[in-house]
C-alpha positions in Angstrom: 6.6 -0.8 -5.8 8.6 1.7 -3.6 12.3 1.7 -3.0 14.0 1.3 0.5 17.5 2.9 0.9 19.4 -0.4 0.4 18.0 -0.6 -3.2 18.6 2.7 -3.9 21.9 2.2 -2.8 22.5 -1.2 -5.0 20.8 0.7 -8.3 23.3 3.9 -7.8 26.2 0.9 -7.1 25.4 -0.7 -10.4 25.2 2.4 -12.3 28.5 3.7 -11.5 30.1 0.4 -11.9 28.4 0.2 -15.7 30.2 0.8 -18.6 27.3 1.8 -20.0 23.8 2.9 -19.4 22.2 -0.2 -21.2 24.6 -2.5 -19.2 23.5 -0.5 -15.9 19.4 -0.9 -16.8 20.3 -4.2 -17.6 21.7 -4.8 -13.5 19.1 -2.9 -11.8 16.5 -4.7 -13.6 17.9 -8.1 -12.5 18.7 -7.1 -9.2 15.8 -5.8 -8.2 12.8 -7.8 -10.4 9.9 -5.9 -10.8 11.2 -2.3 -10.7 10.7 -0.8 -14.7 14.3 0.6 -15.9 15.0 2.7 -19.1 17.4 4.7 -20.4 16.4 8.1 -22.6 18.7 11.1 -23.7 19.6 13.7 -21.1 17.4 16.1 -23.3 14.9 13.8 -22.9 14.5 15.0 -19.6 15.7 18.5 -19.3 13.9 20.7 -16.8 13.7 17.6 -14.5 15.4 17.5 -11.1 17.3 14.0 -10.7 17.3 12.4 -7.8 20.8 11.0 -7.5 23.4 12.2 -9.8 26.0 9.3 -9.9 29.4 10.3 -11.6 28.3 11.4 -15.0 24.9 10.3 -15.1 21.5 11.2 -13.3 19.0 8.8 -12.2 15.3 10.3 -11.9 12.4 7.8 -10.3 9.0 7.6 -12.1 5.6 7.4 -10.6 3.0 5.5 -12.4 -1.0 5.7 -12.1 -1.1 2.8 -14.2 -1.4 4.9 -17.4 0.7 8.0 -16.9 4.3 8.1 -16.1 5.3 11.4 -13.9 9.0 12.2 -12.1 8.9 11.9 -8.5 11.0 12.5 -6.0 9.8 9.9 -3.5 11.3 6.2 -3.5 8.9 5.1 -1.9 6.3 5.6 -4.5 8.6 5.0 -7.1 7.5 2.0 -10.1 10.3 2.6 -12.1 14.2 4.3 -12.9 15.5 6.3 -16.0 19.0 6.9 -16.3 20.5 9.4 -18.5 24.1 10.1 -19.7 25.6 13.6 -19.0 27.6 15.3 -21.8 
């Protein structure tokens, strides 16, 4: 799917604005149809890099081969968001 810098501007937008992650997953995934959005525990994904941390939470992009799910730190290959909560 890929992500331009106006939609990952928008998906950082809504997840500061979010009271919560589930409400910020929830936006992203109707603002921008298609693109997979999760949220897991921060330990979930320790010893990743984020690519944007946005207040108190870090958004990391995933990579799909249509069976495996991988962290990347390219947009424009990215299928999908996680968002985690920061302690």
């Amino acid at each position: 799917m890929g992500l331009d810098a106006e939609q990952l501007t928008e998906v950082a937008r809504i997840t500061l604005a979010a009271a919560s992650l589930r409400e910020a997953v929830d936006g992203v995934r109707r603002v921008i149809p298609g693109l997979r959005a999760s949220t897991v525990d921060a330990f979930d994904m320790r010893g990743e890099t984020p690519a944007l941390r946005i207040g108190d939470r870090d958004l990391f992009l995933m990579h799909t081969d249509g069976h495996c799910w991988s962290v990347t730190s390219d947009p424009l290959v990215a299928d999908g968001i996680v968002l985690t909560q920061n302690p």
